[in-house]
N, CA and C atoms as a LAMMPS dump frame, in Angstrom:
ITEM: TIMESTEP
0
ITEM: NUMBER OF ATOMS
333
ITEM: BOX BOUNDS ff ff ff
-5.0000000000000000e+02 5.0000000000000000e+02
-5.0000000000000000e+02 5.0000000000000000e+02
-5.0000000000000000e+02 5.0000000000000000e+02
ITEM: ATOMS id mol type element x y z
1 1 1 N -10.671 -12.271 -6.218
2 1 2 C -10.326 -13.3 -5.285
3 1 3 C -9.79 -12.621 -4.015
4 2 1 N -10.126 -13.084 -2.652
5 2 2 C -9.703 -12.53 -1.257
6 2 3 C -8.755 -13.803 -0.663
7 3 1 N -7.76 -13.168 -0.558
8 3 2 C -6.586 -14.21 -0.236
9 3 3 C -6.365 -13.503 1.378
10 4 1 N -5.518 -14.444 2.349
11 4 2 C -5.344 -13.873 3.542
12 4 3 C -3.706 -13.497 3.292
13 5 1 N -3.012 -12.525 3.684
14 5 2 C -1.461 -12.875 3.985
15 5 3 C -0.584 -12.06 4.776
16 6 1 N 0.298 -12.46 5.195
17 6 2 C 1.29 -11.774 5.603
18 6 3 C 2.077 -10.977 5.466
19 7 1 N 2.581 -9.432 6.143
20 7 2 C 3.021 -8.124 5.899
21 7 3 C 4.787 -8.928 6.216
22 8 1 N 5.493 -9.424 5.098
23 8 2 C 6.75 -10.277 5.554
24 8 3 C 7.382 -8.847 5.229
25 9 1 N 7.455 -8.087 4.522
26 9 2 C 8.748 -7.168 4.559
27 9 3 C 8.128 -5.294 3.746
28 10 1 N 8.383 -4.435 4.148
29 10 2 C 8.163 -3.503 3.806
30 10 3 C 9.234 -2.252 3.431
31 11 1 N 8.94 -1.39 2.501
32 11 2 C 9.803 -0.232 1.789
33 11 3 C 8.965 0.506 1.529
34 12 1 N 9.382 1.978 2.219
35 12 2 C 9.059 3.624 2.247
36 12 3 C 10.358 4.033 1.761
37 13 1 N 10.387 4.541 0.191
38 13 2 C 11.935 5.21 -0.181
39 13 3 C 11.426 5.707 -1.296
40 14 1 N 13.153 5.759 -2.145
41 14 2 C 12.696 6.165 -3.346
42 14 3 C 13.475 5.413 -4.239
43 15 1 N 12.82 5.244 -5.342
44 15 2 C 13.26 4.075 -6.37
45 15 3 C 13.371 5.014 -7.849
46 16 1 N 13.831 4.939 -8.757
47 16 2 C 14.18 5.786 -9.342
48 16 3 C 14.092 7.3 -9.313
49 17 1 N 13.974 8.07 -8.141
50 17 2 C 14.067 8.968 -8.045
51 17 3 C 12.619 9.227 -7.299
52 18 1 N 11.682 8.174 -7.426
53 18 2 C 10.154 8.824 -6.861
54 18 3 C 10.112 7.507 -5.503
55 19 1 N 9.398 8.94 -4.965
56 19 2 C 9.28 7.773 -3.618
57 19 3 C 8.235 6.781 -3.931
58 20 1 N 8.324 5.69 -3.387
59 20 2 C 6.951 4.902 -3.47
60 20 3 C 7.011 3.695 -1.63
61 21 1 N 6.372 3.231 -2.32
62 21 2 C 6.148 1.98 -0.746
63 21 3 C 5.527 1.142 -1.202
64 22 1 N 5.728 -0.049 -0.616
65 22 2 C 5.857 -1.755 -1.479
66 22 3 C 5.567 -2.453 0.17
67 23 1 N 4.706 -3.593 0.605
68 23 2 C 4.653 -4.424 1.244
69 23 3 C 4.334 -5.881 0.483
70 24 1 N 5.395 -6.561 1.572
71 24 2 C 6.157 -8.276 0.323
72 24 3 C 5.075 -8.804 0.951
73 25 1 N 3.679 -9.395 0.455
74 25 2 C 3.011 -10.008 0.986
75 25 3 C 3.36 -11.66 0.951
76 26 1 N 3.4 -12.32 1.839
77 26 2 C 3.636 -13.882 2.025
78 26 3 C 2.077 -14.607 2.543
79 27 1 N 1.698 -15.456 1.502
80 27 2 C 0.424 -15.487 1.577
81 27 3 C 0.678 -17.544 2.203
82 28 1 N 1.655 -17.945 2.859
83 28 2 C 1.462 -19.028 3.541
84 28 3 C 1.365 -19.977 2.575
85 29 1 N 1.333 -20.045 1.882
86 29 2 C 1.345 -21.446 0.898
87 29 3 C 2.76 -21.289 -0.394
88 30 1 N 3.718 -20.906 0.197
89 30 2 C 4.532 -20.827 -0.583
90 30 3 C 4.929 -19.874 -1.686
91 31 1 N 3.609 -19 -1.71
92 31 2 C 3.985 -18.279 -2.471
93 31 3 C 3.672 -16.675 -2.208
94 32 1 N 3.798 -15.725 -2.782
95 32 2 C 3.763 -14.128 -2.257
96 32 3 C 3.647 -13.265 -3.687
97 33 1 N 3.16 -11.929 -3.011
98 33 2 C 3.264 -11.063 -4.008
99 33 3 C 3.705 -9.645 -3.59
100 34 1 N 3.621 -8.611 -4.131
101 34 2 C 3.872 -7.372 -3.687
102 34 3 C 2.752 -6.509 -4.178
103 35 1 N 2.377 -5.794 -2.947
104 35 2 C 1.667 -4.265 -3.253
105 35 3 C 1.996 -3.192 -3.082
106 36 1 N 1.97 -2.057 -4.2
107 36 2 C 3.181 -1.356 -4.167
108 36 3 C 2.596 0.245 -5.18
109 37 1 N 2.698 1.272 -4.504
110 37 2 C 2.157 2.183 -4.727
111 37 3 C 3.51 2.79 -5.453
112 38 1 N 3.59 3.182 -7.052
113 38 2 C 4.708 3.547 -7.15
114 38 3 C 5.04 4.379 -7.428
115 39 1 N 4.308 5.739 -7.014
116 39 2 C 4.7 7.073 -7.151
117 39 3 C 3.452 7.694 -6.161
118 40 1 N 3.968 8.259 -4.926
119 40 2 C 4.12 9.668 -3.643
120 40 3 C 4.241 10.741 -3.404
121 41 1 N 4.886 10.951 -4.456
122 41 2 C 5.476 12.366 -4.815
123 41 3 C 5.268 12.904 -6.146
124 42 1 N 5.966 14.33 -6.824
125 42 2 C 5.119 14.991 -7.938
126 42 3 C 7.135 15.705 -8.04
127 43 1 N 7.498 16.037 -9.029
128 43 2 C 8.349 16.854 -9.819
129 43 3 C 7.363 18.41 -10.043
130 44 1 N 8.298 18.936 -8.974
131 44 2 C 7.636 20.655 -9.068
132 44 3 C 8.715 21.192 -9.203
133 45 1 N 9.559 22.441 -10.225
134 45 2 C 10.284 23.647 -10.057
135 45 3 C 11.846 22.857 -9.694
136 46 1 N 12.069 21.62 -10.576
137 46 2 C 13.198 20.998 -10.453
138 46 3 C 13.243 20.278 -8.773
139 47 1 N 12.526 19.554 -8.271
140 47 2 C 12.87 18.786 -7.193
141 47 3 C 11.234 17.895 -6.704
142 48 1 N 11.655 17.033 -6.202
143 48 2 C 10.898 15.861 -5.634
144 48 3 C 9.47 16.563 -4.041
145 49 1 N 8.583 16.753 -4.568
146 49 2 C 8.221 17.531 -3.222
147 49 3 C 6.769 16.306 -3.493
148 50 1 N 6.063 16.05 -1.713
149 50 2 C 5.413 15.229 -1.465
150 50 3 C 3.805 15.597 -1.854
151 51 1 N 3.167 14.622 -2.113
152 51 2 C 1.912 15.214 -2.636
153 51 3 C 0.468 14.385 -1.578
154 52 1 N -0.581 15.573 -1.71
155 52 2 C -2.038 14.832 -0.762
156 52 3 C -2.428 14.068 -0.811
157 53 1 N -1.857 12.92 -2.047
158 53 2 C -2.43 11.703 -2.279
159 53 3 C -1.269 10.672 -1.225
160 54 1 N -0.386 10.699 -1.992
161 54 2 C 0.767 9.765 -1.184
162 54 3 C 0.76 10.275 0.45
163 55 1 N 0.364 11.281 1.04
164 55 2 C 0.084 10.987 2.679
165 55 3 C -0.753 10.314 3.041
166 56 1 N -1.96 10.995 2.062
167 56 2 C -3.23 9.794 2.565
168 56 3 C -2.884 8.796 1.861
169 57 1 N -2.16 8.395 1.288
170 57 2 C -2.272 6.615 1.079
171 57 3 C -1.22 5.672 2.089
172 58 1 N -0.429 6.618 2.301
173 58 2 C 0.686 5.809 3.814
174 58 3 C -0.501 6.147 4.97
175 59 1 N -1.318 6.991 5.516
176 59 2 C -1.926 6.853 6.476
177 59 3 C -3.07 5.653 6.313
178 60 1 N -3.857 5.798 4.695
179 60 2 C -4.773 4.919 4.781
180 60 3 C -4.178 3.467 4.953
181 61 1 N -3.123 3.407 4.41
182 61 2 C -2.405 1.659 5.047
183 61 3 C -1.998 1.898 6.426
184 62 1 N -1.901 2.542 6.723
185 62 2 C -1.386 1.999 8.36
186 62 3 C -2.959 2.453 9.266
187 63 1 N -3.381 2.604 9.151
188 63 2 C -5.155 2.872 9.192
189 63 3 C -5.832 1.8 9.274
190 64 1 N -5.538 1.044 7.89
191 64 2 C -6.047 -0.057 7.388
192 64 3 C -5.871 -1.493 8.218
193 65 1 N -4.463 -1.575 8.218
194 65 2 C -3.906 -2.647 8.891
195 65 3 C -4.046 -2.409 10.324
196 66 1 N -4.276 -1.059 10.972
197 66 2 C -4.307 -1.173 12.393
198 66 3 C -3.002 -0.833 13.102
199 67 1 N -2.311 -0.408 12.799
200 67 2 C -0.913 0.358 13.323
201 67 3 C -1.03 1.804 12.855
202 68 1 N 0.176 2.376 14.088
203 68 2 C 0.306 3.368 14.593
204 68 3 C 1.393 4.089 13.682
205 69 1 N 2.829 3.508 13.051
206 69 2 C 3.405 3.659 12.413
207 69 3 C 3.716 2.242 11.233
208 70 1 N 4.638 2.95 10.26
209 70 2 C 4.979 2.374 9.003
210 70 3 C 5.75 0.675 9.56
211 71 1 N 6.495 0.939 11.009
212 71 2 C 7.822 -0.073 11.121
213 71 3 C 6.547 -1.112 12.176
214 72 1 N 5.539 -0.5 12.205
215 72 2 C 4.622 -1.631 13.347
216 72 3 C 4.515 -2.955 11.881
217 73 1 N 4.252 -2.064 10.306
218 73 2 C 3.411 -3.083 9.812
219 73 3 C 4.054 -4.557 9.452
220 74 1 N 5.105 -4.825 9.75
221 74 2 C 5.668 -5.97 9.272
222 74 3 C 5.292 -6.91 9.9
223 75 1 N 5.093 -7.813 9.653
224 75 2 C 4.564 -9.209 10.161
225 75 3 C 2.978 -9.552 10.756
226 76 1 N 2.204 -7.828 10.402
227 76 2 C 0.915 -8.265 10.821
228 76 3 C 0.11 -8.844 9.162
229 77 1 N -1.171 -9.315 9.632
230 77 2 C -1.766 -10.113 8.494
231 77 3 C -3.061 -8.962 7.957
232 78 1 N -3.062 -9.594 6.566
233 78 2 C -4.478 -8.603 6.052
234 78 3 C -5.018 -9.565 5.149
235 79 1 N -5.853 -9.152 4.525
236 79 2 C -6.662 -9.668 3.047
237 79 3 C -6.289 -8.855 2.325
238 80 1 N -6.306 -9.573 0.922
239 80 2 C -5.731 -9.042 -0.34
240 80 3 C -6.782 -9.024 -1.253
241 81 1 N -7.277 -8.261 -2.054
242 81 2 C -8.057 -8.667 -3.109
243 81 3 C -6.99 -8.6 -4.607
244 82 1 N -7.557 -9.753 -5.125
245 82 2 C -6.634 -9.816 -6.505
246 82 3 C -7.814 -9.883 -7.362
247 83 1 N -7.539 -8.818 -8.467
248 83 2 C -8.197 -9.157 -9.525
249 83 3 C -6.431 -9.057 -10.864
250 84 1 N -7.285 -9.663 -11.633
251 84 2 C -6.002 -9.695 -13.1
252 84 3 C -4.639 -9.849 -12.531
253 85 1 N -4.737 -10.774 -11.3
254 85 2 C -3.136 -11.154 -10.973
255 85 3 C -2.654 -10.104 -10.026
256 86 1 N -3.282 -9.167 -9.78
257 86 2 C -2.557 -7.923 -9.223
258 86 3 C -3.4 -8.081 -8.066
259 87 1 N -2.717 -7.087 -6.35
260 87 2 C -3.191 -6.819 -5.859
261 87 3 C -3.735 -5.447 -5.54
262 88 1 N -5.26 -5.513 -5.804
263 88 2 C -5.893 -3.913 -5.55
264 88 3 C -6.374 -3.563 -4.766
265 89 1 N -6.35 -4.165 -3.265
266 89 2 C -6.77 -3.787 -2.162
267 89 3 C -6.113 -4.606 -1.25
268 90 1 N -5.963 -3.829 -0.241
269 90 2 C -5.839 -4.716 1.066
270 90 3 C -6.98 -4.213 2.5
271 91 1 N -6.639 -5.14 2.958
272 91 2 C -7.899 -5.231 4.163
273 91 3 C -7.793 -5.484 5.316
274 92 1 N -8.31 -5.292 6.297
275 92 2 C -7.918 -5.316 7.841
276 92 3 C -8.342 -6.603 8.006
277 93 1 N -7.61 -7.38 8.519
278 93 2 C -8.228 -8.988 8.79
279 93 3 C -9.392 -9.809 9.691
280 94 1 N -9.93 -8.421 10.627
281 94 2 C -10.758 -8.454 11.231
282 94 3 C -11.82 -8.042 10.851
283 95 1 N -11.508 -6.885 10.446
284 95 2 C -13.102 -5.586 10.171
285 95 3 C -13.207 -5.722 8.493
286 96 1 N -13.942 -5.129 8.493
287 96 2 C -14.401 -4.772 7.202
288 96 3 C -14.285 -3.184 6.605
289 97 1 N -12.432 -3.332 6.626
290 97 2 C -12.017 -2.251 6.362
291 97 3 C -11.306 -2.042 5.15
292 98 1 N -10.836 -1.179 3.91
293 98 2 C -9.978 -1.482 3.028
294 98 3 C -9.479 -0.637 2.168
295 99 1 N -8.337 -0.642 1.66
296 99 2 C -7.536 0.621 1.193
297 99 3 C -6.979 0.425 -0.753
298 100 1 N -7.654 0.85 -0.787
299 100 2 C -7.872 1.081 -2.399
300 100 3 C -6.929 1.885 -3.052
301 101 1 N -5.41 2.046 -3.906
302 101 2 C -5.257 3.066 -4.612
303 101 3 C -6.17 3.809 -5.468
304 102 1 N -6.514 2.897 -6.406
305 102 2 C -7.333 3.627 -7.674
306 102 3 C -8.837 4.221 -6.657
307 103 1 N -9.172 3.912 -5.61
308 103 2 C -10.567 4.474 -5.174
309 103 3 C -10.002 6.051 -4.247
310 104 1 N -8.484 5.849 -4.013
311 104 2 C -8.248 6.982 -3.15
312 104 3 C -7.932 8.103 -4.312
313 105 1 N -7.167 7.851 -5.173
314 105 2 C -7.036 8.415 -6.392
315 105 3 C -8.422 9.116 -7.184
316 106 1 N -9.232 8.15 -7.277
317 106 2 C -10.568 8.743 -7.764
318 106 3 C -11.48 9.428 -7.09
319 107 1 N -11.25 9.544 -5.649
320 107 2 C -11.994 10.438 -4.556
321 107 3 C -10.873 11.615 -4.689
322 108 1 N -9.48 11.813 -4.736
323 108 2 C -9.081 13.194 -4.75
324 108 3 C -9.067 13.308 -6.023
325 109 1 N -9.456 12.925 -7.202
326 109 2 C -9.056 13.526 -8.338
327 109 3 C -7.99 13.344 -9.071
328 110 1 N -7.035 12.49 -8.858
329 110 2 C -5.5 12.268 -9.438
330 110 3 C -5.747 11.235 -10.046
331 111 1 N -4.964 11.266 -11.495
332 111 2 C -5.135 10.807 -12.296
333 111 3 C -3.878 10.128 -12.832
């Protein structure tokens, strides 16, 4: 299913110890969901160090949506694809553009 919605609130941090990033989608009819990548980073040699997937997946969302940085994306709109309740893509609301975890994951190899 392709739903349209709104970028109402966003988080780049770290949540139990791993960074991740979450945008609160508000899809206009009362109700919302979250998409939310939840691990960026990798445990190397006792400490938190950043990995090639989690850059390209903060660039491919702000890519995606059409901004320049992370703090532009709040309040602009995208498409969502939901399958099984979840959201697994989002999409530029104009183009026919779209940012996949599991497809960015399966093009570098991370598993």
């Amino acid at each position: 299913m392709i739903k349209n919605a709104q970028i109402e609130d966003t988080t780049l941090g770290f949540d139990r110890g791993c960074l991740t990033c979450v945008l609160a989608l508000d899809y206009g009819d009362d109700s919302g969901q979250c998409f939310s990548l939840p691990i960026l980073d990798e445990w190397v040699e006792g400490r938190r160090v950043g990995t090639a997937y989690g850059t390209e997946a903060i660039i491919d969302i702000l890519q995606t949506v059409g901004v320049g940085s992370w703090e532009e994306l709040r309040g602009k709109h995208v498409r969502t694809s939901i399958e099984d309740g979840l959201v697994r893509r989002i999409g530029n609301i104009l183009k026919d553009v779209w940012f996949s975890p599991e497809e960015l994951a399966k093009a570098m190899g991370v598993t």
